[in-house]
C-alpha positions in Angstrom: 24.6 21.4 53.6 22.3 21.3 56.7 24.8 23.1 59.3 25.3 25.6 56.3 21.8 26.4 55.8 21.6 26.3 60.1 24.5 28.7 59.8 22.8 31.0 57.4 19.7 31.5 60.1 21.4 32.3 63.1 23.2 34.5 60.9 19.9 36.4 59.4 18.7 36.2 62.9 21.7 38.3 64.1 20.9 40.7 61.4 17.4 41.3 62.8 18.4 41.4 66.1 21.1 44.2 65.0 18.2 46.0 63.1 15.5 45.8 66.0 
């Protein structure tokens, strides 16, 4: 569950950085 949630920031990250 941890590396999923892990997974799930650096993806939302990559989001933001794609938005910004």
């Amino acid at each position: 569950m941890q590396h999923l949630t892990g997974l799930t920031i650096i993806h939302d990250t990559a989001i933001t950085n794609t938005f910004t």
